[in-house]
Backbone as a ProteinNet text record, in pm:
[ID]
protein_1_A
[PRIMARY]
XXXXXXXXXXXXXXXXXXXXXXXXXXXXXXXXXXXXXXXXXXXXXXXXXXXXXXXXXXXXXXXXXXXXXXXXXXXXXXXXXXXXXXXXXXXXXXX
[TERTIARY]
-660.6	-760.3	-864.8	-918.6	-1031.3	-1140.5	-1228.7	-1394	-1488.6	-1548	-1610.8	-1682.6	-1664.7	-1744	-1870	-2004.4	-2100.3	-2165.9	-2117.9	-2199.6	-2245	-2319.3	-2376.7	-2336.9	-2198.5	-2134.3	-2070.3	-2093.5	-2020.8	-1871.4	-1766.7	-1656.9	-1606.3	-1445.8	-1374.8	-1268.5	-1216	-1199.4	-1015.1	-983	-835.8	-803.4	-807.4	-754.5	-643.1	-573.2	-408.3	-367.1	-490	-427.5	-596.5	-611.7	-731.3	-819.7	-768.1	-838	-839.1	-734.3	-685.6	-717.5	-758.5	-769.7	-800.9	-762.7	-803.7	-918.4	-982.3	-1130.5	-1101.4	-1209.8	-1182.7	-1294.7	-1349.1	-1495.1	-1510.6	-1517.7	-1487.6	-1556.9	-1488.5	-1620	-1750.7	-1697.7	-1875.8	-1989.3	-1951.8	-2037.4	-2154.4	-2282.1	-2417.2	-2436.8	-2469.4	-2488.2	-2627.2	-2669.6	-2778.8	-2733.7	-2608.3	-2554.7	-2465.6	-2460.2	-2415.9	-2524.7	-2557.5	-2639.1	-2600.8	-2654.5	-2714.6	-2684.8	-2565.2	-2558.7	-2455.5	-2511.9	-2388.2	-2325.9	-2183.1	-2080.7	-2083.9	-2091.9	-2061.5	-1901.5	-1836.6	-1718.9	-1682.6	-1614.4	-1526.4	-1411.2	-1435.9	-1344.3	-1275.3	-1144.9	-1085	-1071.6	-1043.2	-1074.8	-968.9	-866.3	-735.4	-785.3	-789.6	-824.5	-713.2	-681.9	-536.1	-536.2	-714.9	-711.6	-850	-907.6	-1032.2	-987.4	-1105.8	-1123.5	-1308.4	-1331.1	-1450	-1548.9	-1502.2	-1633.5	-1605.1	-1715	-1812	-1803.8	-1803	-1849.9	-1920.9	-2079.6	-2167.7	-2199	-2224.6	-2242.2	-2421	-2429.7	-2569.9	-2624.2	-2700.5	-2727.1	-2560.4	-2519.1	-2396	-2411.7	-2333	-2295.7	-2248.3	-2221.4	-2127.3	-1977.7	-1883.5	-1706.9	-1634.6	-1589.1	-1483.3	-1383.8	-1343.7	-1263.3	-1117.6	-1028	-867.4	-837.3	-754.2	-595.9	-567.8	-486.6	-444.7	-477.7	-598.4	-685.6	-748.2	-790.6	-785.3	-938.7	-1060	-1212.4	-1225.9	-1306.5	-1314.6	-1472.7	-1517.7	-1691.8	-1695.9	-1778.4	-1830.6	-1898.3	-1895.4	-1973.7	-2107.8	-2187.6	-2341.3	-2410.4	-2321.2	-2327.1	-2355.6	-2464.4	-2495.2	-2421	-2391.3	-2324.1	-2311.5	-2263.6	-2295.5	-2198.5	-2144.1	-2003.6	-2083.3	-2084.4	-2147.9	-2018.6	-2077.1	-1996.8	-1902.3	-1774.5	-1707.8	-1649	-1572.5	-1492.5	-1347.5	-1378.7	-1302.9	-1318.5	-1177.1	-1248.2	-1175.9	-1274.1	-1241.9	-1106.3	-1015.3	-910.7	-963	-967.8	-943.1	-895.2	-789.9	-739.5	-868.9	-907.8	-970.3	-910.5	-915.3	-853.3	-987.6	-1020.8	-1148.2	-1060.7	-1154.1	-1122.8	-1184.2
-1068.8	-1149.3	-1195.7	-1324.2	-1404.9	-1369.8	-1284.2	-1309.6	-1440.3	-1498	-1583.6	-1618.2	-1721.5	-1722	-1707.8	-1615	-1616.8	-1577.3	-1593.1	-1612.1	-1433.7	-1413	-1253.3	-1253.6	-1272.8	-1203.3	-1094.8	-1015.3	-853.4	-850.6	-939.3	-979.6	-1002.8	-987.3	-1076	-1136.5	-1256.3	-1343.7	-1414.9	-1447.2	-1522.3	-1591.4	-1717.2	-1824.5	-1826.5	-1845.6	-1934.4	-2012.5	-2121.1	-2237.2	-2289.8	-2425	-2446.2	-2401.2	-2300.4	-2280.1	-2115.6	-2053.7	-1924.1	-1857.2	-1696.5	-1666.7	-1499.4	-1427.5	-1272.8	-1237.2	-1182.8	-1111.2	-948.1	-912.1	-743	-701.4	-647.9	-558.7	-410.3	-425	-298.1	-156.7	-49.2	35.3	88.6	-13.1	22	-82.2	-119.4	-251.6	-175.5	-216.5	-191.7	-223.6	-133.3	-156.2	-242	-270.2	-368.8	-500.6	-493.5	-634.5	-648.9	-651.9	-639.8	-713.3	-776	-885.6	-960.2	-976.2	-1075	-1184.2	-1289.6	-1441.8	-1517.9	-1591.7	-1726.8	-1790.2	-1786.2	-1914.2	-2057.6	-2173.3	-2314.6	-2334	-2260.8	-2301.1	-2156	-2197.6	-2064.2	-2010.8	-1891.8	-1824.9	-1675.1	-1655	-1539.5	-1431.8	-1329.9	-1208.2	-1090.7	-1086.3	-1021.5	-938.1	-773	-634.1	-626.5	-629.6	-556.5	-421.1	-427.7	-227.1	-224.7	-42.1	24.6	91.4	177.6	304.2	283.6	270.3	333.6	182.9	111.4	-50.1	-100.1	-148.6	-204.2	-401.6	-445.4	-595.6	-533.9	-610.4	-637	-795.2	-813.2	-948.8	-969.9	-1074.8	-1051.3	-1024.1	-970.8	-893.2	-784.8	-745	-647.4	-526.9	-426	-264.5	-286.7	-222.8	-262.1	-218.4	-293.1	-243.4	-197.5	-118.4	-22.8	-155	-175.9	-234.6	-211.5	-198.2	-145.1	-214.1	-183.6	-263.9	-290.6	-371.1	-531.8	-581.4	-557.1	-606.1	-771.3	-874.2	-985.6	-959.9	-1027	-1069.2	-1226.3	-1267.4	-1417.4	-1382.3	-1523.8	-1486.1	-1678	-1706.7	-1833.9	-1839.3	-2076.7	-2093.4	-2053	-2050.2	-2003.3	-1906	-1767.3	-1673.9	-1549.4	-1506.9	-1412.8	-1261.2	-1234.8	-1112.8	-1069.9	-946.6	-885.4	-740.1	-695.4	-635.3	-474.9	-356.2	-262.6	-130.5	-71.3	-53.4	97.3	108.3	241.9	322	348.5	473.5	384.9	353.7	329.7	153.3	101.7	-117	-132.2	-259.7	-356.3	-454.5	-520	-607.6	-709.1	-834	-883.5	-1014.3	-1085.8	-1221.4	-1320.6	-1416.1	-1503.7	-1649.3	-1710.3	-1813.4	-1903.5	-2001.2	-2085	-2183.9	-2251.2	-2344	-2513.4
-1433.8	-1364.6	-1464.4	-1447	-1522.5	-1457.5	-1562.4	-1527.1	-1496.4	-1410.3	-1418.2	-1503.4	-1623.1	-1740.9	-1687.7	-1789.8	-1785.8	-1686.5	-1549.2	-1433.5	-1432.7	-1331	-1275.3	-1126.2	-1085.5	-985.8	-1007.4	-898.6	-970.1	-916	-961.5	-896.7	-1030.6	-979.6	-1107	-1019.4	-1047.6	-981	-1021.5	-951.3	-969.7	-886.6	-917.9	-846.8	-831.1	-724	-666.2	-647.5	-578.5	-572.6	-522.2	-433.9	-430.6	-390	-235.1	-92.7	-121.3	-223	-228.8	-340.1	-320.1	-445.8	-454.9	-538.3	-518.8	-615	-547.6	-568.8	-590	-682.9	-717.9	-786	-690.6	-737.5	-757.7	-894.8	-964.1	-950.3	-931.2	-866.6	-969.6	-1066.8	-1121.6	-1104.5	-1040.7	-982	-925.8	-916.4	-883.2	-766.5	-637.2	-516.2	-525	-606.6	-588.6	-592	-674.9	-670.5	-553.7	-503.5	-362.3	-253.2	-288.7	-215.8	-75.6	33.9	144.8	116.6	134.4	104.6	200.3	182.6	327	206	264.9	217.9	291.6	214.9	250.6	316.7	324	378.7	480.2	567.3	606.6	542.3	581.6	506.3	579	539.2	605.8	457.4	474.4	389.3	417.9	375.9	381.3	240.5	310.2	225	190.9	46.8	-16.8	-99.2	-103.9	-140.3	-117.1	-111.5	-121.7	-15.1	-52.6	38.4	66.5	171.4	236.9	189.5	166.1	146.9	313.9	297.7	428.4	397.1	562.7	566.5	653.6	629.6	733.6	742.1	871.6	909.1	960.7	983.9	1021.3	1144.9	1195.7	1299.1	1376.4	1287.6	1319.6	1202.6	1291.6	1207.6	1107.3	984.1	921.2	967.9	948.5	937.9	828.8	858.8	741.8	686.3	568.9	540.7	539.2	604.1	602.5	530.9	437.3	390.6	505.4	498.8	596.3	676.3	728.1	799.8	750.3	806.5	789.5	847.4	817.6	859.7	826.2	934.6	931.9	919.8	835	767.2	772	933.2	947.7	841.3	787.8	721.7	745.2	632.4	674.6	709.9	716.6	817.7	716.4	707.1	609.6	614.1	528.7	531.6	341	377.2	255.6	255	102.3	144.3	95.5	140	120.2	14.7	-131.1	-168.7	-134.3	-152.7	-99.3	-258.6	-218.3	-391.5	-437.1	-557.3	-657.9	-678.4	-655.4	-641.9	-521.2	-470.6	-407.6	-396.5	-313	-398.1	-240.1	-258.2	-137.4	-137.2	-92.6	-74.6	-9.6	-36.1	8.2	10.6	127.3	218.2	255.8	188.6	265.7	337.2	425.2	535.8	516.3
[MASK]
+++++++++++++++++++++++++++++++++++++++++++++++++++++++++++++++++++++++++++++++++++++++++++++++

């Protein structure tokens, strides 16, 4: 997987094609970086690993993340991924 040149997302990133792409946040990533932010597009979120990371949405609990579980995250819609033990892997699908 390709790091995002330069940028300060705590992600590393791989594209598939335009709309598609796998994300993987490493478990040394800084729960501070783990930030509160809305996406411009919609998007669905297919977990392909972790143990014990969180989606919270805005005004909602947070949710356990399963492997194969699929989350849909409206444009605009603040949310923020809370961190669990070891990395993150997740497919991302925008709309």
């Amino acid at each position: 997987m390709a790091e995002l040149g330069g940028n300060a997302f705590p992600f590393v990133e791989e594209n598939l094609s335009k709309n598609r792409r796998i994300r993987m946040f490493p478990e040394t990533v800084w729960e501070d970086d783990l930030v509160w932010h809305r996406d411009a597009e919609n998007r669905t979120v297919k977990v392909l690993s972790g143990n014990g990371w969180k989606l919270q949405m805005d005004d909602q609990l947070p949710k356990e993340l399963v492997i194969g579980e699929t989350h849909y995250i409206p444009k605009n819609t603040y949310h923020r991924i809370i961190k669990g033990i070891g990395e993150l892997i997740v497919e991302i699908v925008t709309k």
